[in-house]
N, C-alpha and C positions, 0 to 999 in steps of 0.2 A: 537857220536857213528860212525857215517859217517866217522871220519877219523880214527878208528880205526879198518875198514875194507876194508882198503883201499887194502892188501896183499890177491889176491889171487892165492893159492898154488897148479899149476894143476899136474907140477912135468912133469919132461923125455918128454917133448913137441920136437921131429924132426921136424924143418919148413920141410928139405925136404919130408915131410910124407903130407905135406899139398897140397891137388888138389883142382882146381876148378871144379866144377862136372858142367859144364858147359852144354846146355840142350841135355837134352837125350832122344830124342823120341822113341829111336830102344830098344829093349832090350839087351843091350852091358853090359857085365859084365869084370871088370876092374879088373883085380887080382894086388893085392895088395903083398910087399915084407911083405914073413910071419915073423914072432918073431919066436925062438924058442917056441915049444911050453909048456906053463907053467904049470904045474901039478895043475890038478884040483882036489887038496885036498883043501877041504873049512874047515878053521879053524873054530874053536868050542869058543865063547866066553862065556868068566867065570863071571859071576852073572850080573848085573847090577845097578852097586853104578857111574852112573851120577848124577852129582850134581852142587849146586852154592851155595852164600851167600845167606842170606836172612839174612838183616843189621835192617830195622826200617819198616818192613811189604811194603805190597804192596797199592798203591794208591785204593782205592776200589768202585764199584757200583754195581748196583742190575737191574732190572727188574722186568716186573711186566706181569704175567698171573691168572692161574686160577682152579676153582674145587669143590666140596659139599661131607656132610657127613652126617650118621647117626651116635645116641650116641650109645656109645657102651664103657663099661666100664670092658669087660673083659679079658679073658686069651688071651697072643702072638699069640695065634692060630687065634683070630678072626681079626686083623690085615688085613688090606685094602691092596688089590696087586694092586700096580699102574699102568699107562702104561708107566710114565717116573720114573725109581727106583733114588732117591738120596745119596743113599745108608747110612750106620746109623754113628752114631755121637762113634766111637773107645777110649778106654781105653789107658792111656799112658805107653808103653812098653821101655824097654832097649835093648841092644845089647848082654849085660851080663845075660850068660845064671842061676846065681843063684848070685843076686845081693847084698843079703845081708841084707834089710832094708823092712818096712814097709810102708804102706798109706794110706791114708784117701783118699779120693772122694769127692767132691762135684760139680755139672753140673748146670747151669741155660740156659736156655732158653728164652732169652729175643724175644719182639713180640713188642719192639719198631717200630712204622711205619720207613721204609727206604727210603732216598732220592736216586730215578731212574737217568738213566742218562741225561734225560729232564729237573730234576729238580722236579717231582713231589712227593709225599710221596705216598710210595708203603708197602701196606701190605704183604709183601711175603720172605718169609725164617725168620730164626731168625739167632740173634746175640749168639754164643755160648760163653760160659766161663766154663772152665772144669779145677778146679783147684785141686792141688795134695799135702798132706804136707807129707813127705816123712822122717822118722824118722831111727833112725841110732841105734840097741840096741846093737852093739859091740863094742868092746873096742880101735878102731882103726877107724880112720878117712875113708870113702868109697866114691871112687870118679867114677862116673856111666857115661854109655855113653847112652843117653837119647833117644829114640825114640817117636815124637808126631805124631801117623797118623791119615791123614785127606782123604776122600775119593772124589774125585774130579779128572778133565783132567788137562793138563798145559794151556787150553784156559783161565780154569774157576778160575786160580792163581789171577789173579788182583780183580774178584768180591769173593775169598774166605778171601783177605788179610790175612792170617795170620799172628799171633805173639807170641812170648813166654817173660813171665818176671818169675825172679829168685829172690824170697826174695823182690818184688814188682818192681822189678829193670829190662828195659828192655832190651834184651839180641838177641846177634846175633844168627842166629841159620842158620847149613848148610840145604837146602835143598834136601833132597834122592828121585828122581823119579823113582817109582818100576814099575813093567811091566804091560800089561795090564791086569786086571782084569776079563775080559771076554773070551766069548772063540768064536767059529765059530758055524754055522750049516745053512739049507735050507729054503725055503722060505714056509716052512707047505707043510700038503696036500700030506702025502710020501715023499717029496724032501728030497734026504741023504748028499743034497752038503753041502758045509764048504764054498759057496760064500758069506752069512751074518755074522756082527756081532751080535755077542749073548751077549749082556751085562746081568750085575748081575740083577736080575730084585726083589729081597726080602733077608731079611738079612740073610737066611739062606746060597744063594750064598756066603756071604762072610765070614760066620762059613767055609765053606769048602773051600776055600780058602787059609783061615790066619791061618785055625786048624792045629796044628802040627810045627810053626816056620819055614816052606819051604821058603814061599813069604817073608817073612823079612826078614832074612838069605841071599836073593838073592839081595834084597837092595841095604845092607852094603857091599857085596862081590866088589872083583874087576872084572875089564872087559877091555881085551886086544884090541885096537884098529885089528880091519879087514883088515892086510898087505899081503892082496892077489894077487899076480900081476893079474891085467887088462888091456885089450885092450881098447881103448875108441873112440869113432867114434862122433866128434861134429859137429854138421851142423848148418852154419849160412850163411848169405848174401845171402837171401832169394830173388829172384826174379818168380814172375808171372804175366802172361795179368788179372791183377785183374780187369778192369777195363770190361771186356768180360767177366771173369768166377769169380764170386763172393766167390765163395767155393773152388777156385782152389789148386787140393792139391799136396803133392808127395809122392809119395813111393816107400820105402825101399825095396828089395828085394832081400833073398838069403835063403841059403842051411847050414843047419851045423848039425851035428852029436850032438844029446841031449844027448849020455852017454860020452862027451866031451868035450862041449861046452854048456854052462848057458849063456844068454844075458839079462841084465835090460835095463829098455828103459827110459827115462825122456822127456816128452813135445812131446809125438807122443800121438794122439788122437784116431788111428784104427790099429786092431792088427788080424792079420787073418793067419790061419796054413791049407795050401790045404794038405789035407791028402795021394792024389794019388802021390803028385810030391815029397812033403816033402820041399816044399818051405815056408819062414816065409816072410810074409809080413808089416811093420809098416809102418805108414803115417799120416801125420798130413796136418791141412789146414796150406797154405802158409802163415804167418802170414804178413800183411798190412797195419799195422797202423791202423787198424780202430778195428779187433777183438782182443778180449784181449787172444788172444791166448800165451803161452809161446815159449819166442823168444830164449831159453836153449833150446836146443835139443840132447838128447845124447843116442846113446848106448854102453852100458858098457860088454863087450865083456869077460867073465871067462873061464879062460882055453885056448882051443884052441882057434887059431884066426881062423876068416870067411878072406877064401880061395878067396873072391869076391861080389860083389852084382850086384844091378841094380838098377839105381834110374829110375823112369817115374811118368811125370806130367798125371793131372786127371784133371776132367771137374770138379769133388767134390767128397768126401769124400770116394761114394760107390767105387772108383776104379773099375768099372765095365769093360770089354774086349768090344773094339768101344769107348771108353771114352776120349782113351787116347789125351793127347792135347800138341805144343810145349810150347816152350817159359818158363818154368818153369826148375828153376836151383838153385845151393846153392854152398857154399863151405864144401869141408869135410873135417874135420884135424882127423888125427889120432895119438892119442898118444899112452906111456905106463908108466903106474901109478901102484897106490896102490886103493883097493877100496876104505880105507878108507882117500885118499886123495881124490880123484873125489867127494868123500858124502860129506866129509867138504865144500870143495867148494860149492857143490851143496845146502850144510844148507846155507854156506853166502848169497848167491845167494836172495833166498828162504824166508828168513829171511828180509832182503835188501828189496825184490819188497812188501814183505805184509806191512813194514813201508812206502813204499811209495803207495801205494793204500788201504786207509783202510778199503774205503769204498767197494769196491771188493771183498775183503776177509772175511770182517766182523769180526766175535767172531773169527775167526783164529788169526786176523792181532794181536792180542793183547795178542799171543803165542811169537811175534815177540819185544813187548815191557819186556817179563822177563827172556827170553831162550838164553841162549848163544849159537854159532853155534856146540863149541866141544860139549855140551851135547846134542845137536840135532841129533849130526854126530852120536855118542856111542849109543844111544836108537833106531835110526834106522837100525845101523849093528843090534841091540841085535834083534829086530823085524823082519828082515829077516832069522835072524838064527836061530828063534824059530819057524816062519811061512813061508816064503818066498824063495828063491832059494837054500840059506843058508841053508836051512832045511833038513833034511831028509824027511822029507816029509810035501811038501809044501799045506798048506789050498787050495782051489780051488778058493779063493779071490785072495791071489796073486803069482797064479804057471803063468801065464802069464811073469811075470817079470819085471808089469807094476810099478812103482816108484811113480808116480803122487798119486797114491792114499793111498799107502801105507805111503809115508812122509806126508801126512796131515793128516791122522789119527793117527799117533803118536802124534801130536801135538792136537787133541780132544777124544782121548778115556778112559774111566771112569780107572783110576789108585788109588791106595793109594800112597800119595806123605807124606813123614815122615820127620818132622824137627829134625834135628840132632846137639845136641850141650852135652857136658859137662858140669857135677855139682858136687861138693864134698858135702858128708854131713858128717859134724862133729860128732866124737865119743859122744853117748849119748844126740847128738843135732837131730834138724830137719834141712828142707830147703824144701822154697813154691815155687812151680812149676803151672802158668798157662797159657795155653793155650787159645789164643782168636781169632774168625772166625769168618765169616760168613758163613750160613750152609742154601744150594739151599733144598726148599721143594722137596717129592714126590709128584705126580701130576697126574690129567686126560689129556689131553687136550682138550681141550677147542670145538673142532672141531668134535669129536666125537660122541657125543651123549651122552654121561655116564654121570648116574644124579649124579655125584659125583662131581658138579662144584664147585669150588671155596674150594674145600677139601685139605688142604697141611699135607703130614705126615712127620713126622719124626721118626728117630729109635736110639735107644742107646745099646751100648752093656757093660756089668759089667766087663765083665774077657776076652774076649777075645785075644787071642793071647797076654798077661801082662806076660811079667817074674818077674812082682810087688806080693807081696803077700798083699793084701789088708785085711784092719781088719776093714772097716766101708766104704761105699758112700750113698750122700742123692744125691738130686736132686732138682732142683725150676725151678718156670716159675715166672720173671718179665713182668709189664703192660699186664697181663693178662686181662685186662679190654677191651682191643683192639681186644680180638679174642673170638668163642665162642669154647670149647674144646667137640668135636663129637664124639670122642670113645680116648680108652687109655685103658692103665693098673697098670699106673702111680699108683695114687690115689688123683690127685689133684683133688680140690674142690674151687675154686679161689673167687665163689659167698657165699661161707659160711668162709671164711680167710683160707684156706687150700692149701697155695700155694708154700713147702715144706716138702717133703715124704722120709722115710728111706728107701733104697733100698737095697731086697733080693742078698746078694750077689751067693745065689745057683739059683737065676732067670737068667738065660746069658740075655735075652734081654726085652727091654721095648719099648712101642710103643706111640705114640703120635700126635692123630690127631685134626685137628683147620681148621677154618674156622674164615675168618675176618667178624666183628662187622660191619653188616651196616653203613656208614656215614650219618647221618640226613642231610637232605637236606633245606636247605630253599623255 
């Protein structure tokens, strides 16, 4: 993999644009030769169909937490609201809006204990199989463009493994990562900002969501790379008396017109706007080998270019006025690009350092073992231009223009990701279609108090968003002996051989909650 990103593409780099901003105690502001200035019309990109292969699933593991329940055997309405939602187990839909053909259903829920990544057997999520037999009643052969969605981030790909086989036969299938699922809002308590995520938190979220064929529609669409001219500002060859000032940092300072100038920042750590002067200030700690600070630093400059800055070292972080300190210097290159060249690079980048520290990153880094960089690059233009600068109007999470956090939440935030492949069904034939996961429970956690320990839900939906017309699904739970089942609406019964139910197809949704079987102890 290492040598197949070896190519990076910064694009229109002038060495003679490159200075040594060599140390600047004074406040000296170095005007730079401007660009003409480029029209800050921010294009508008069209749907979001990033995607890859997805050849013989993904390698797979699990984890293991916690939660409790009471029985409860009745209507969707009485349904446990979790604090961490998993969101529910989706019907297999097409891209064709009236496909032609018919289906049967059937889902199991296996409660096989899973081996953790320790190696231990862990009771927690199930093994899904949701198979389809897909029946053809007209006189001509119908060949369909399949959508499987599964509700999950791109962290959670490797422990959801997916896979699809056709007529028993395993089969490749593209993978479509759709936008994200949730939306923004405050931290309670009156707050009206849009600085949190607000993930789906009950299936009804994601009725409103996928009702209507919007979100899937925007899938499969296409989406025009972000060829916006940018100015780009990189700082490397870091020096400071680290050895004196432990937290020694620098910062960025300058002046520019907001109804002209947009700037994203990548690998600065503090961002501050004095409102009397109209100065913008970023700054990061000098990085020194020892913090694991990022050694990328960039600001991405739209629009009009900045007329000048100021760089000045700090004692640390607060850049407080009497702080200032020498000895603290960098080099700045300034190019001009495309935004979405600088993003690619900055996916390789990105990508690149989570493979080699995994442990740093953790459940990120393993974003890095199945995401290619262009579909990295495509879902974060889409996420800026639906929230971020890009925006009309930017969330109050990322009107800042801060980069860092916005490219690592695209790569962990709760999405429906739909496997996409082709099938012909034969005139007056069928052909079996099933889908197989692993599906992460709903949850307490563990740390809260809620006597609902060791409680895992799950949810299923019959019709939703299906351009299938269905004429029959049941449902089953295997090794049901492994868990005890604490509410539902199901109708299993697994202690009197009840462990297979026909499902209402005017019911949209079903619920299912378990808790694991003691292990006897010696």
């Amino acid at each position: 993999m290492k040598a197949e990103r070896l190519f990076r593409a910064i694009g229109l780099v002038d060495e003679d644009l490159t200075e040594a901003a060599a140390e600047t105690p004074v406040k000296k502001r170095p005007v730079w030769r401007r660009y003409a200035a480029a029209a800050a019309c921010l294009m508008v990109l069209c749907g979001a169909g990033a995607a890859y292969l997805v050849t013989g699933g993904f390698r797979g593991h699990g984890a293991s937490a916690g939660g409790s329940g009471i029985n409860n055997a009745g209507s969707a309405a009485d349904t446990a609201v979790f604090m961490s939602y998993a969101g529910p187990v989706l019907p297999l839909t097409t891209a064709d809006e009236n496909p032609g053909v018919t289906a049967e259903r059937h889902t199991d829920w296996d409660f096989t204990p899973r081996t953790d990544p320790e190696g231990y057997a862990s009771q927690w999520g199930a093994a899904i199989t949701d198979g389809y037999i897909l029946s053809n009643p007209i006189d001509t052969d119908v060949t369909l463009t399949l959508l499987y969605p599964i509700v999950g981030g791109i962290k959670d790909l490797l422990s959801i493994d997916p896979g699809l086989t056709v007529n028993g036969e395993t089969v490749g299938a593209e993978l479509v990562i759709d936008d994200y699922a949730g939306g923004f809002g405050g931290a309670g308590g009156g707050d009206t900002s849009t600085l949190n995520l607000r993930y789906p938190s009950q299936w009804m979220d994601y009725q409103v969501l996928l009702d209507g064929g919007d979100y899937r529609e925007a899938a499969i669409g296409t989406q025009a790379p972000a060829d916006i001219p940018v100015t780009v500002y990189t700082f490397t060859d870091f020096e400071a008396p680290a050895e004196q000032y432990q937290a020694a940092t620098q910062a960025v300072t300058f002046t520019a017109d907001e109804a002209r100038t947009a700037v994203l920042s990548y690998g600065f750590e503090g961002y501050g706007w004095d409102e009397r002067t109209g100065e913008v200030t970023y700054s990061y700690f000098v990085p020194d080998g020892q913090r694991r600070s990022k050694t990328d630093k960039k600001l991405i400059v739209i629009g009009t270019d900045l007329t000048g800055y100021t760089l000045q070292g700090y004692r640390d972080g607060g850049c407080d006025p009497g702080e200032e300190i020498d000895g603290v210097s960098c080099t700045v290159t300034r190019s001009a690009t495309t935004l979405h060249e600088v993003l690619l690079t900055l996916c390789w980048e990105i990508l690149d350092t989570m493979e080699e520290n995994p442990g740093y990153y953790g459940w990120l880094s393993e974003a890095a073992e199945i995401l290619n960089p262009e579909t990295y690059c495509l879902l974060a233009e889409r996420a800026l231009e639906q929230y971020g600068l890009l925006s009309d109007k930017p969330v109050d999470r990322y009107d800042s223009g801060r980069l860092d956090e916005l490219m690592d939440e695209v790569l962990s935030v709760d999405r429906v990701l739909y496997l996409k492949m082709e099938v012909t069904v034969p005139t007056g034939g069928t052909a079996e279609v099933t889908a197989q996961y692993w599906k992460a429970p709903s949850f307490d956690f563990a740390c809260s108090g809620s006597d609902r320990r060791n409680l895992q839900g799950y949810d299923l939906m019959t019709t939703l968003d299906s351009t299938l017309t269905f004429t029959a699904q049941t449902a089953s739970v295997s090794h049901a002996e492994n868990v005890q089942i604490t509410g539902q609406n199901v109708g299993f019964d697994p202690e009197n051989g009840v462990t297979e139910v026909t499902l209402d197809l005017n019911q949209p949704h079903y619920y299912l909650e378990i808790q694991p079987v003691p292990k006897e102890t010696d």
